[in-house]
N, CA, C and O atoms as a Maestro MAE file, in Angstrom:
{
 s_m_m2io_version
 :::
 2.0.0
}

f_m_ct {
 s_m_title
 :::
 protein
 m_atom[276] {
  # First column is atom index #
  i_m_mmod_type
  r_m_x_coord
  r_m_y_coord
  r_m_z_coord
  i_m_residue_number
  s_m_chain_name
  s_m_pdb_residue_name
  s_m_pdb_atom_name
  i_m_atomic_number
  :::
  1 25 -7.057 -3.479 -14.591 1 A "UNK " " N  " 7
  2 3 -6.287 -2.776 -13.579 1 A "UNK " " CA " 6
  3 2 -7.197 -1.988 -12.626 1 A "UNK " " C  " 6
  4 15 -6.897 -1.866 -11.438 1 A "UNK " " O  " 8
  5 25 -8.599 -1.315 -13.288 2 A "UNK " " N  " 7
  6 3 -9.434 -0.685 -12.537 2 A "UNK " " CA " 6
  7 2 -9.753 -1.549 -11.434 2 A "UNK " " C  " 6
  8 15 -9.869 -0.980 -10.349 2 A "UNK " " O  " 8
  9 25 -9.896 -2.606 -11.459 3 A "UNK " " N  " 7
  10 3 -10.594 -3.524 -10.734 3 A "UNK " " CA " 6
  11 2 -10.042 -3.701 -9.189 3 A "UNK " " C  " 6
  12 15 -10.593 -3.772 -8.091 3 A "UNK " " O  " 8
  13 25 -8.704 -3.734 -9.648 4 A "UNK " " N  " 7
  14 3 -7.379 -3.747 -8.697 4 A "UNK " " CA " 6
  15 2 -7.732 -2.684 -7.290 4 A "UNK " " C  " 6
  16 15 -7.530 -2.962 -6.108 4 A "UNK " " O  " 8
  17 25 -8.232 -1.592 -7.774 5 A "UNK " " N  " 7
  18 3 -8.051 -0.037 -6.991 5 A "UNK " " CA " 6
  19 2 -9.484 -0.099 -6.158 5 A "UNK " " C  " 6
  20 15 -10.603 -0.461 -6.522 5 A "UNK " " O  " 8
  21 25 -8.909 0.487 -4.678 6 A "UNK " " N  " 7
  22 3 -10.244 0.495 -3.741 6 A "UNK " " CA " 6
  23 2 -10.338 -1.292 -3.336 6 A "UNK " " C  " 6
  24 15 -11.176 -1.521 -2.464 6 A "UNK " " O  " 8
  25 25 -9.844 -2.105 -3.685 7 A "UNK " " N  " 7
  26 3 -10.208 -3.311 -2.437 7 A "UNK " " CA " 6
  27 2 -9.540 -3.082 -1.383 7 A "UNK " " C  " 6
  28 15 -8.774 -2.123 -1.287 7 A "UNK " " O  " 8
  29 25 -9.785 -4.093 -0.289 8 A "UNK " " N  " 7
  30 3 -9.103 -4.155 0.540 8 A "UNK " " CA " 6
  31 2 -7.467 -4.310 0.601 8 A "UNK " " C  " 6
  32 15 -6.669 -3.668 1.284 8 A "UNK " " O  " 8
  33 25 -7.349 -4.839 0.136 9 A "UNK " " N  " 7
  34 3 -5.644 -5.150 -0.226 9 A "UNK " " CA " 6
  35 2 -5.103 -3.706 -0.625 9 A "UNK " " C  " 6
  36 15 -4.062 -3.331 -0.086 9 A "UNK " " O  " 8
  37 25 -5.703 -2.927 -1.475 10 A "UNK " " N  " 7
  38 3 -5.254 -1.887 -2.025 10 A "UNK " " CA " 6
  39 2 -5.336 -0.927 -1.050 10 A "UNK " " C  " 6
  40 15 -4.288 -0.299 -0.904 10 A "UNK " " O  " 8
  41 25 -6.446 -0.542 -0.178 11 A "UNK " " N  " 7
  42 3 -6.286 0.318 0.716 11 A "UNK " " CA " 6
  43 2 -5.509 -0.090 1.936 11 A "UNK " " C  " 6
  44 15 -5.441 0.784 2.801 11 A "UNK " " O  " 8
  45 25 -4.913 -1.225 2.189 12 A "UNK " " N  " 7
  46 3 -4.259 -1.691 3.359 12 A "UNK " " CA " 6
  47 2 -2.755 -1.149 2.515 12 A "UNK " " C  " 6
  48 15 -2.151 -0.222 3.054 12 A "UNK " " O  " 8
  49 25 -2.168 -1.751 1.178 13 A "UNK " " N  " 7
  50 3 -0.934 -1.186 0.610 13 A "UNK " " CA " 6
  51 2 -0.524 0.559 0.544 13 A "UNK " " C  " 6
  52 15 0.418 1.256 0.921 13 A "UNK " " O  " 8
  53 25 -1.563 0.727 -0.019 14 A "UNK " " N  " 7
  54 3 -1.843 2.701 0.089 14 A "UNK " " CA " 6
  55 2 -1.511 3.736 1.535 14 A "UNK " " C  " 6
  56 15 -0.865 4.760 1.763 14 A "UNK " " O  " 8
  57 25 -2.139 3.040 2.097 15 A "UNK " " N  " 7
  58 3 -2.058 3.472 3.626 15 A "UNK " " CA " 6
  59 2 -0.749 2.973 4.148 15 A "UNK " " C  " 6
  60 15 -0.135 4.022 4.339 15 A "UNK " " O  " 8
  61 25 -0.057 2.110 4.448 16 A "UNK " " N  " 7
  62 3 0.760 1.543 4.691 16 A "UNK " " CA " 6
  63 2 2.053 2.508 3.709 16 A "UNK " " C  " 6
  64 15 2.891 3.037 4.440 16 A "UNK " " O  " 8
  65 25 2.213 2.704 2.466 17 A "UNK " " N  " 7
  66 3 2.784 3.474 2.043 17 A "UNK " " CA " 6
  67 2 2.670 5.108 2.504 17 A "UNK " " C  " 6
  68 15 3.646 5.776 2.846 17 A "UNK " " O  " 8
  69 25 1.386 5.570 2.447 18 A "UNK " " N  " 7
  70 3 1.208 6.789 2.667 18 A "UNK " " CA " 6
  71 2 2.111 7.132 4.463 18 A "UNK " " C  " 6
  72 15 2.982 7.959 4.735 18 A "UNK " " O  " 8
  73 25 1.433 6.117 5.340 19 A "UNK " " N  " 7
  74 3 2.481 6.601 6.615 19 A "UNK " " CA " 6
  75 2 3.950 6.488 6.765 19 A "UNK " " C  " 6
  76 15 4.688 6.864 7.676 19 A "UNK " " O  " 8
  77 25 4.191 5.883 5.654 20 A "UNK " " N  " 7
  78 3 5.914 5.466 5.714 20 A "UNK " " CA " 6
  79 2 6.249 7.211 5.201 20 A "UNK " " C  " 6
  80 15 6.920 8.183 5.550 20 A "UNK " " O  " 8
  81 25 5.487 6.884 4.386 21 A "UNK " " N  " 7
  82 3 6.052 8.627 3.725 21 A "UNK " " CA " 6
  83 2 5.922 9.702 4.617 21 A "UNK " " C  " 6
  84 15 6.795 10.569 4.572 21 A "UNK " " O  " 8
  85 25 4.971 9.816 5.446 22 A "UNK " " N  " 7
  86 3 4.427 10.775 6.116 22 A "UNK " " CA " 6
  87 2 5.706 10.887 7.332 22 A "UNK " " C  " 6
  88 15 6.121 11.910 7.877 22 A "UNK " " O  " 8
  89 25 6.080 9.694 7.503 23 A "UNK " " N  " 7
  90 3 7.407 9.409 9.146 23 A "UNK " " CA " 6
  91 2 8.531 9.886 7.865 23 A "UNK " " C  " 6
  92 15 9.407 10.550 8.420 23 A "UNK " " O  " 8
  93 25 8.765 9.805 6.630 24 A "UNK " " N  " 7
  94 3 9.785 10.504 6.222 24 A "UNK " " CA " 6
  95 2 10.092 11.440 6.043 24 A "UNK " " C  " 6
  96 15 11.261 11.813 6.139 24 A "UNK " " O  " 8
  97 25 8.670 12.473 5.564 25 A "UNK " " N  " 7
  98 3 8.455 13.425 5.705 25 A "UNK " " CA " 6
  99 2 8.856 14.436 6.986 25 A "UNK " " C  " 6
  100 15 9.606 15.412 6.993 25 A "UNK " " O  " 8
  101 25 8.316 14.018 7.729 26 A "UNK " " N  " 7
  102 3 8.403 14.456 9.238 26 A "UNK " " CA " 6
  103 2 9.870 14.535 9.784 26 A "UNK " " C  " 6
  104 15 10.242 15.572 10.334 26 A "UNK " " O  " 8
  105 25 10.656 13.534 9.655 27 A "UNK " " N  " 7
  106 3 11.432 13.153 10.218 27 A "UNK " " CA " 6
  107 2 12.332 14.032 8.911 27 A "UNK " " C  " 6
  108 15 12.487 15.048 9.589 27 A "UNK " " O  " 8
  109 25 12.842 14.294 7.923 28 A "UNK " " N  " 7
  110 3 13.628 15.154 7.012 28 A "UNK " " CA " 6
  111 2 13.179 16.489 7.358 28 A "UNK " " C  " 6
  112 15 14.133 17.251 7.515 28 A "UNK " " O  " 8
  113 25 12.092 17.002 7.522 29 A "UNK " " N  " 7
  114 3 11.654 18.729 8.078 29 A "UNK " " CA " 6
  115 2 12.157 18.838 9.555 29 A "UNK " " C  " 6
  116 15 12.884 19.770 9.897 29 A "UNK " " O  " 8
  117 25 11.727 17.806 10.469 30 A "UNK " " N  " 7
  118 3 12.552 18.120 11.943 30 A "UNK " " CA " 6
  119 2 14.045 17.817 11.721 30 A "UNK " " C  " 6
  120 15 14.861 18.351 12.472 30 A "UNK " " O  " 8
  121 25 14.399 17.105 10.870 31 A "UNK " " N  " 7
  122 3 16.015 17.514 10.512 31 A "UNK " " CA " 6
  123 2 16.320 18.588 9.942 31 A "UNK " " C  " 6
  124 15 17.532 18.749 9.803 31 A "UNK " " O  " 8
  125 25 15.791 19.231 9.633 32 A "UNK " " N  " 7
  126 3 16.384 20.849 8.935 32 A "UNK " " CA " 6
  127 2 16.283 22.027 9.777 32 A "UNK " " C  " 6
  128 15 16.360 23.203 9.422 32 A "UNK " " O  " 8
  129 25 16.043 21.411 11.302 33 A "UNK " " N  " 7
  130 3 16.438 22.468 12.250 33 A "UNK " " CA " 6
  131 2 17.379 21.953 13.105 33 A "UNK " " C  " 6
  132 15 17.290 20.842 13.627 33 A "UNK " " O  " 8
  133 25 18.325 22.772 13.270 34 A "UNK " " N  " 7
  134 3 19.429 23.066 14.347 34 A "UNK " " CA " 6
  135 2 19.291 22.593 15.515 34 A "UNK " " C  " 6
  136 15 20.162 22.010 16.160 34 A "UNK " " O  " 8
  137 25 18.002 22.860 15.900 35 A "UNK " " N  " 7
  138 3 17.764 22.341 17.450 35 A "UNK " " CA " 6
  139 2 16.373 22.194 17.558 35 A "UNK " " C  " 6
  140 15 15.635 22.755 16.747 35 A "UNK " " O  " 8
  141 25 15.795 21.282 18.755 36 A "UNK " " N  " 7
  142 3 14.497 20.944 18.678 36 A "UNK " " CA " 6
  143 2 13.781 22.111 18.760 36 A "UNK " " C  " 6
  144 15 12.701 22.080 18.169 36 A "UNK " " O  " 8
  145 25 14.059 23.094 19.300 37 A "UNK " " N  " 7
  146 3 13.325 24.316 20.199 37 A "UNK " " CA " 6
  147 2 13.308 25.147 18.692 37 A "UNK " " C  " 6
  148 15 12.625 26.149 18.479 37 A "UNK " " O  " 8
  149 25 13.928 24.702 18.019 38 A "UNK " " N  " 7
  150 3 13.582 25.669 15.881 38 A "UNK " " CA " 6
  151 2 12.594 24.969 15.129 38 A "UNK " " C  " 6
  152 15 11.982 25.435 14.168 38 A "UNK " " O  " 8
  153 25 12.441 23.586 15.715 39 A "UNK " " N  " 7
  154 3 11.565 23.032 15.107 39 A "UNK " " CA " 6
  155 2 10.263 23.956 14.963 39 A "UNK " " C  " 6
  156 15 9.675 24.312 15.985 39 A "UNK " " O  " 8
  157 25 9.682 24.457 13.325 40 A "UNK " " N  " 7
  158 3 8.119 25.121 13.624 40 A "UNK " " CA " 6
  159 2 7.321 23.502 12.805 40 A "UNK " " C  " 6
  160 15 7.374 23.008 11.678 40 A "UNK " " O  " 8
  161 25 6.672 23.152 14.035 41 A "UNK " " N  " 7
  162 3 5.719 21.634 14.402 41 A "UNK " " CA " 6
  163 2 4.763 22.137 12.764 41 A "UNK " " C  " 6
  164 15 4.774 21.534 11.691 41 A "UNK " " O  " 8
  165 25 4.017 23.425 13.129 42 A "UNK " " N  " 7
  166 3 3.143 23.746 11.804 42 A "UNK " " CA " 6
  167 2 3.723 23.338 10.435 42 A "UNK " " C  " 6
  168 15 3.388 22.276 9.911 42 A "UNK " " O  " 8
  169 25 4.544 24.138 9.895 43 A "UNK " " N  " 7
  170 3 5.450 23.160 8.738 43 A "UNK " " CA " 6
  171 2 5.301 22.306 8.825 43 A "UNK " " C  " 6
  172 15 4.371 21.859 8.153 43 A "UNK " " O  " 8
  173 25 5.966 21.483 9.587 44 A "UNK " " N  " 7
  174 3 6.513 19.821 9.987 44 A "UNK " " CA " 6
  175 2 4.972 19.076 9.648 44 A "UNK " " C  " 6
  176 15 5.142 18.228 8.772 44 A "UNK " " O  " 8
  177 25 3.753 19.140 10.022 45 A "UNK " " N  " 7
  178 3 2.764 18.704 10.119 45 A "UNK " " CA " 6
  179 2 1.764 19.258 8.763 45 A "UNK " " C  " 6
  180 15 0.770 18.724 8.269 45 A "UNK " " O  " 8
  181 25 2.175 20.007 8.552 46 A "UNK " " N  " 7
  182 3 1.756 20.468 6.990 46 A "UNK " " CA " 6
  183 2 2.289 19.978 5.821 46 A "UNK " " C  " 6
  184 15 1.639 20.000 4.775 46 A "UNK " " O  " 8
  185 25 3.698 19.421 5.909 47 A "UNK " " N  " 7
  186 3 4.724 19.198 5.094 47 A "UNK " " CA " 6
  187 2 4.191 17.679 4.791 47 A "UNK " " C  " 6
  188 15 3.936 17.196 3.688 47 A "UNK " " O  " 8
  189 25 4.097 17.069 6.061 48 A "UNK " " N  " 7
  190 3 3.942 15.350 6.502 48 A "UNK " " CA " 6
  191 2 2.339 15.449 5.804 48 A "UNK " " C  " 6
  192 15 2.225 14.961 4.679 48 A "UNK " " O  " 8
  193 25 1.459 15.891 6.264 49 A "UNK " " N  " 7
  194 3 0.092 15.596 5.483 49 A "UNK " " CA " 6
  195 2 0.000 15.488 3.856 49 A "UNK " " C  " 6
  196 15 -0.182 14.534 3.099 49 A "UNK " " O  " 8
  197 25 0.222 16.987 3.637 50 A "UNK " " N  " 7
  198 3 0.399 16.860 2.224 50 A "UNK " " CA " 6
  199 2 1.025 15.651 1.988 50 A "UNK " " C  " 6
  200 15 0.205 14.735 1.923 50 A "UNK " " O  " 8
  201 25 2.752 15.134 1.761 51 A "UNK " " N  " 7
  202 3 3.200 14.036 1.498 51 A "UNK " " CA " 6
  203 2 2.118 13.031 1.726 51 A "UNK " " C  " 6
  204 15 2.396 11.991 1.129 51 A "UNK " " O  " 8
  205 25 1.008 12.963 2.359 52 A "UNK " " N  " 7
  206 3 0.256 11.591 2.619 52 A "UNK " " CA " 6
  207 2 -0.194 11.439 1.534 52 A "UNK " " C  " 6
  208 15 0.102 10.572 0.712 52 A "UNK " " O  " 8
  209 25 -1.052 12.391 1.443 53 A "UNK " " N  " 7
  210 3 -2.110 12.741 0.626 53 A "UNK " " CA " 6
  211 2 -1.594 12.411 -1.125 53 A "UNK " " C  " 6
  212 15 -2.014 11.674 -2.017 53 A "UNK " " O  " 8
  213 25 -0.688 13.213 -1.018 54 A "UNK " " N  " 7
  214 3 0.117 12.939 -2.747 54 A "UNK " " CA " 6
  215 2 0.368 11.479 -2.816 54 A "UNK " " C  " 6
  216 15 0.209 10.932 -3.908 54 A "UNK " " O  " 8
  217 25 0.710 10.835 -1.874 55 A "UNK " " N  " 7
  218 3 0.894 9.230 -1.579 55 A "UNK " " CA " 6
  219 2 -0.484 8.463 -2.031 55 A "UNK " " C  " 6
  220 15 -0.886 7.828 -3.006 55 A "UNK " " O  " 8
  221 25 -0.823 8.760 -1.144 56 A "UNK " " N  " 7
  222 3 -2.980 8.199 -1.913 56 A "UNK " " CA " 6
  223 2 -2.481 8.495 -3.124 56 A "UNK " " C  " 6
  224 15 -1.746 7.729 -3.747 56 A "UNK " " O  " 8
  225 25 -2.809 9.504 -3.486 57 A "UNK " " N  " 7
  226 3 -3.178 10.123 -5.180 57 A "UNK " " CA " 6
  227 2 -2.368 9.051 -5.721 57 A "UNK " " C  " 6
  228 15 -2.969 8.165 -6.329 57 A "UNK " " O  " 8
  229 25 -0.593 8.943 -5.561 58 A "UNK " " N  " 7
  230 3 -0.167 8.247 -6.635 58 A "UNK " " CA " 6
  231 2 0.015 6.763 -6.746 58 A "UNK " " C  " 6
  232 15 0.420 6.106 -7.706 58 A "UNK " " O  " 8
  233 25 -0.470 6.282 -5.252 59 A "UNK " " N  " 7
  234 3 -1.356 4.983 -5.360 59 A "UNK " " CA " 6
  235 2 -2.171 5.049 -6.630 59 A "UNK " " C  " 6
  236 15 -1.955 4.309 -7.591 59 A "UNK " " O  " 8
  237 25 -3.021 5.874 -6.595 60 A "UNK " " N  " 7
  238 3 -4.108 5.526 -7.935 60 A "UNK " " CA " 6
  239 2 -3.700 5.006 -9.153 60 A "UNK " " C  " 6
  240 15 -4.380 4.349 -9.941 60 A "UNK " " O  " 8
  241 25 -2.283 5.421 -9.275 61 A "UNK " " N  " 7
  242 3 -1.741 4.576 -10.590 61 A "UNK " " CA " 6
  243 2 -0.965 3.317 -10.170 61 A "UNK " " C  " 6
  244 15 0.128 3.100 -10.692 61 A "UNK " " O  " 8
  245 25 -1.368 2.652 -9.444 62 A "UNK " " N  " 7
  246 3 -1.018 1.200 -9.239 62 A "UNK " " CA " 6
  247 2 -0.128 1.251 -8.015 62 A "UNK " " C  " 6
  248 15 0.637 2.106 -7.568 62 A "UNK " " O  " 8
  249 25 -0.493 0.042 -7.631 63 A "UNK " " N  " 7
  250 3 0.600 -0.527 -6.342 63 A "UNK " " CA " 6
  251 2 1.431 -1.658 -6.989 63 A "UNK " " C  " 6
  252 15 0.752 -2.484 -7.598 63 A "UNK " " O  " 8
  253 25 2.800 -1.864 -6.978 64 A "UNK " " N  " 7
  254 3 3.121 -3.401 -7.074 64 A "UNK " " CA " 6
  255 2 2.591 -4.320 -6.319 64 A "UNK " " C  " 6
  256 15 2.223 -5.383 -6.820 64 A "UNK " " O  " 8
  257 25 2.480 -4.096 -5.147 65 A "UNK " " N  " 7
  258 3 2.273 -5.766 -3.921 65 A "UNK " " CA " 6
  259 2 0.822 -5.754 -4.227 65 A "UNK " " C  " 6
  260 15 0.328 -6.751 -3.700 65 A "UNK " " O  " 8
  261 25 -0.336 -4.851 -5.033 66 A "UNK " " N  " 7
  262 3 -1.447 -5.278 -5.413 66 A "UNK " " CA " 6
  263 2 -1.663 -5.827 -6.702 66 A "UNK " " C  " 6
  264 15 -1.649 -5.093 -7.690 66 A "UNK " " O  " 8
  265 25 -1.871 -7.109 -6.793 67 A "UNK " " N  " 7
  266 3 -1.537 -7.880 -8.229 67 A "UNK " " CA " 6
  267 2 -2.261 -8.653 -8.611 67 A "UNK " " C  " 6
  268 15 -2.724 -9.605 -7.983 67 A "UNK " " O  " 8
  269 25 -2.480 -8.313 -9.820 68 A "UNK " " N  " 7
  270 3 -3.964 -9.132 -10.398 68 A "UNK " " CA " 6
  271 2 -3.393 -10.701 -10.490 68 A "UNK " " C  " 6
  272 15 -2.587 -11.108 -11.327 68 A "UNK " " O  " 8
  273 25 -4.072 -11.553 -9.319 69 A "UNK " " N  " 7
  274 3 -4.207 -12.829 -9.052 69 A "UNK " " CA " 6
  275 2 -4.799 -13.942 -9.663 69 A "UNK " " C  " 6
  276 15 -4.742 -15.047 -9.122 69 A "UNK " " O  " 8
  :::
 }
 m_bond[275] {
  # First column is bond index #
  i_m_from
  i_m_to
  i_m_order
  :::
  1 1 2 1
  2 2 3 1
  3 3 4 2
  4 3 5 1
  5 5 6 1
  6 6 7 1
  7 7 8 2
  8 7 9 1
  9 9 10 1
  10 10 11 1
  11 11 12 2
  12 11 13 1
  13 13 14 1
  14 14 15 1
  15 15 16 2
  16 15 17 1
  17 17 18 1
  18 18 19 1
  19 19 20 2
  20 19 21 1
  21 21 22 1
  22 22 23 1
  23 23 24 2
  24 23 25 1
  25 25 26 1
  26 26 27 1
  27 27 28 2
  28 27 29 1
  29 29 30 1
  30 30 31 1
  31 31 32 2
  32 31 33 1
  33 33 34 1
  34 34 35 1
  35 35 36 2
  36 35 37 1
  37 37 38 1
  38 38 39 1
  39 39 40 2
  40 39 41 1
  41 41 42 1
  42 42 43 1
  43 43 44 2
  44 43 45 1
  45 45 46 1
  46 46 47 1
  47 47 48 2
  48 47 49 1
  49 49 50 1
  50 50 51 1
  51 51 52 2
  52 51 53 1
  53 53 54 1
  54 54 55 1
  55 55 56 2
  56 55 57 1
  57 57 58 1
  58 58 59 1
  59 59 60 2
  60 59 61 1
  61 61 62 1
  62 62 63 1
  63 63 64 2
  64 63 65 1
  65 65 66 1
  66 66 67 1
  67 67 68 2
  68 67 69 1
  69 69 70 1
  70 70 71 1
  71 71 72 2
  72 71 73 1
  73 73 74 1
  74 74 75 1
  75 75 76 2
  76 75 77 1
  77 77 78 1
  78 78 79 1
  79 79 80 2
  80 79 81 1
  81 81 82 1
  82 82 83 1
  83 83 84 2
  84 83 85 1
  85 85 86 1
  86 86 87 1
  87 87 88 2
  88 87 89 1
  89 89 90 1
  90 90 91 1
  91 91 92 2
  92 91 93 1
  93 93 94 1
  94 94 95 1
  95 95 96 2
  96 95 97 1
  97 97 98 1
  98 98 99 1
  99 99 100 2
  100 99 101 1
  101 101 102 1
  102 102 103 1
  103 103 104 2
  104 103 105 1
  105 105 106 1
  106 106 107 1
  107 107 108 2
  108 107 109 1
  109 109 110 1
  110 110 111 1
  111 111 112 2
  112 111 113 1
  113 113 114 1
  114 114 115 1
  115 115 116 2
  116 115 117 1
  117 117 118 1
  118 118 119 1
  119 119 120 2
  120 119 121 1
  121 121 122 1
  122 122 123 1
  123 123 124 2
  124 123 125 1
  125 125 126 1
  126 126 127 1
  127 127 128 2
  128 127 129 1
  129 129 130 1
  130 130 131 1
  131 131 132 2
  132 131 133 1
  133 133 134 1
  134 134 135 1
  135 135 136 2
  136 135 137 1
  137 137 138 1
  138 138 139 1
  139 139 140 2
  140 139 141 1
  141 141 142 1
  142 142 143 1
  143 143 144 2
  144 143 145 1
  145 145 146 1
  146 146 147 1
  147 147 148 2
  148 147 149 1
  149 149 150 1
  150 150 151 1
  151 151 152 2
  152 151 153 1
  153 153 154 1
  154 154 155 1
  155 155 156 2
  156 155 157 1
  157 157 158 1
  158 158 159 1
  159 159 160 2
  160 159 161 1
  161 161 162 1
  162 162 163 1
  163 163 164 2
  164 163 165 1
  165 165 166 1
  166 166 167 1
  167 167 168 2
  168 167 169 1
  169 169 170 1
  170 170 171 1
  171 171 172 2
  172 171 173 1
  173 173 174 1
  174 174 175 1
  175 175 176 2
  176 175 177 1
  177 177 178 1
  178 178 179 1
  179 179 180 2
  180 179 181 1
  181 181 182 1
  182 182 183 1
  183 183 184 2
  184 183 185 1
  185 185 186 1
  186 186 187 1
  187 187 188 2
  188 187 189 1
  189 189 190 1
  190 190 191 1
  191 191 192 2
  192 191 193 1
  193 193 194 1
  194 194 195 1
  195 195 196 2
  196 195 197 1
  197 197 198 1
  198 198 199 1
  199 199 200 2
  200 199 201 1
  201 201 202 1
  202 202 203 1
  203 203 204 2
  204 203 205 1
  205 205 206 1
  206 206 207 1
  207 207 208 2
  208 207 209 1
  209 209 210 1
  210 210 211 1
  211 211 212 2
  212 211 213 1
  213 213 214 1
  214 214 215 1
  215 215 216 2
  216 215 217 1
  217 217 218 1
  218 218 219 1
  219 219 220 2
  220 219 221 1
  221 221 222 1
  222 222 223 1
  223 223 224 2
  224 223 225 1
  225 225 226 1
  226 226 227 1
  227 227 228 2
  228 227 229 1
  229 229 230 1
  230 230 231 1
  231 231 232 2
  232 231 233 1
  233 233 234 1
  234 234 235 1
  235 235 236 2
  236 235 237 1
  237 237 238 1
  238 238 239 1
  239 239 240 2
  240 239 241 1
  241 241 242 1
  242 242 243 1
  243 243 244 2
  244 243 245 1
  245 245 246 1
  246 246 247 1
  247 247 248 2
  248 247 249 1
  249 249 250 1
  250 250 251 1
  251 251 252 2
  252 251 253 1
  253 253 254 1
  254 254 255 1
  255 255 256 2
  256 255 257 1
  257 257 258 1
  258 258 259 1
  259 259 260 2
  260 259 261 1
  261 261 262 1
  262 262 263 1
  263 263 264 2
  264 263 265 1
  265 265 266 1
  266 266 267 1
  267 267 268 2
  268 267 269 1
  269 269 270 1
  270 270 271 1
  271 271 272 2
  272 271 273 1
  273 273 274 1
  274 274 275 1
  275 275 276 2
  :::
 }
}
């Protein structure tokens, strides 16, 4: 399974996950204001990174669409 982690395939799946999360992220915090002008962007962009980041990390315990071939 080690073998799996860090190729190419794996960092193209990881990443690809991590920004999906990051546009969900984003997009659920600018929904929890009333109006655009409440939006605070800092949160919103703090909220969305972190989520990336935890995304990498829990890549590390496997991707499905990366599969020992």
């Amino acid at each position: 399974m080690m073998h799996l982690i860090f190729t190419k395939k794996w960092f193209r799946a990881a990443l690809i996950r991590a920004v999906r999360t990051i546009a969900q992220t984003a997009i659920a915090t600018i929904g929890t204001s009333v109006v655009m002008s409440d939006v605070n962007w800092v949160a919103v962009a703090s909220a969305s990174l972190l989520a990336g980041i935890l995304s990498i990390l829990t890549s590390l315990a496997g991707l499905p669409e990366v599969k020992d071939e």
